[in-house]
N, C-alpha and C positions, 0 to 999 in steps of 0.2 A: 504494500500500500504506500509504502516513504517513498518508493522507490517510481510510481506513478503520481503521486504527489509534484517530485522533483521532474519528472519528465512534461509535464504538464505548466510546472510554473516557470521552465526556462524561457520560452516563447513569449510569454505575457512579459517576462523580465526583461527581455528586448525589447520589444514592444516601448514597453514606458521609457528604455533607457533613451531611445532614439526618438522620442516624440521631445523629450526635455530640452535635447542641443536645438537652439536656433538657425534655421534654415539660412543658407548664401545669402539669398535676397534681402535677407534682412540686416545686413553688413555691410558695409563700404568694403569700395576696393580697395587695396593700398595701391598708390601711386609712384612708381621709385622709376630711375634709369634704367638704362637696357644696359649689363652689367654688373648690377649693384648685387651687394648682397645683400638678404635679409633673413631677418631671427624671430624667432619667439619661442615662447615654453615648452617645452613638448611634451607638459601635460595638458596642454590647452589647443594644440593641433589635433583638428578633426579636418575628415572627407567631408562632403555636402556635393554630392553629383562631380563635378569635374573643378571644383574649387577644392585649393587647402583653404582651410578660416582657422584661423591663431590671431595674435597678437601684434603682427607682424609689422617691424618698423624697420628703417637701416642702420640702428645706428644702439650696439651691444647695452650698452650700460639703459638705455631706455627700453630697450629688450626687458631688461629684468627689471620697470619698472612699472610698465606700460600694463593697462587694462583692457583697454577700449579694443574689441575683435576689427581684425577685416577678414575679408578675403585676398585670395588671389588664387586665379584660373591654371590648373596643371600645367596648361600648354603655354604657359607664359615663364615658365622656371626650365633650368637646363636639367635638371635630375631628381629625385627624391629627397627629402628633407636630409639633414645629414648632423648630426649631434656637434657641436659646434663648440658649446665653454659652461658651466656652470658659475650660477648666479653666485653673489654673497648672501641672499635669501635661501639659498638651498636648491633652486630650482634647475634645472637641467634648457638651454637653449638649444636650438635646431638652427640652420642656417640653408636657404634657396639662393642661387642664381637667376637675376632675371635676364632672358632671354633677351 
C-alpha cells in the first residue's frame, strides 16, 4: 500500500513542483553583447521551453547579489551553463557565452 501510495504521489509532486517556477514570459530578457559573458546561481537556473531564466547579469560580484530573474533564449549562448566561481554567500554561479 506505501508502496502505491508513493507511486501515485510522484506525479502530483511534479505537477505542483513545475506549476510554482514562473513561466519565460513572465521575465525580461537580459540584454548583454555578443561575446559577453554571463552568471547566475545555479540554484536559481531553470528550463522554460527554449529559455534558460536565472539571475543573469555580466558582471560576477552582482551575480551573487542580484534577485531580479530574466531570461535568455538557448540559441542565443554558445554552450551549456558551465559552473563558473562561488559566491561569498555560499552560492554556486554558472556562466553562458552570448553568441
Amino acid at each position: 500500500m506505501k508502496k502505491l501510495l508513493a507511486i501515485a504521489a510522484a506525479p502530483i509532486a511534479m505537477l505542483l513542483l513545475s506549476a510554482s517556477a514562473p513561466a519565460a514570459a513572465d521575465t525580461p530578457t537580459v540584454q548583454a553583447q555578443s561575446g559577453a559573458n554571463l552568471y547566475c546561481w545555479k540554484g536559481r537556473l531553470y528550463e522554460a521551453g527554449n529559455d534558460l531564466v536565472c539571475n543573469w547579469t555580466d558582471n560576477i560580484k552582482e551575480a551573487c547579489e542580484e534577485s531580479k530573474m530574466t531570461n535568455i533564449g538557448k540559441d542565443a549562448v554558445t554552450s551549456e551553463p558551465a559552473k563558473a566561481k562561488r559566491c561569498e554567500n555560499g552560492e554556486w554561479l554558472v556562466r553562458v557565452t552570448k553568441k
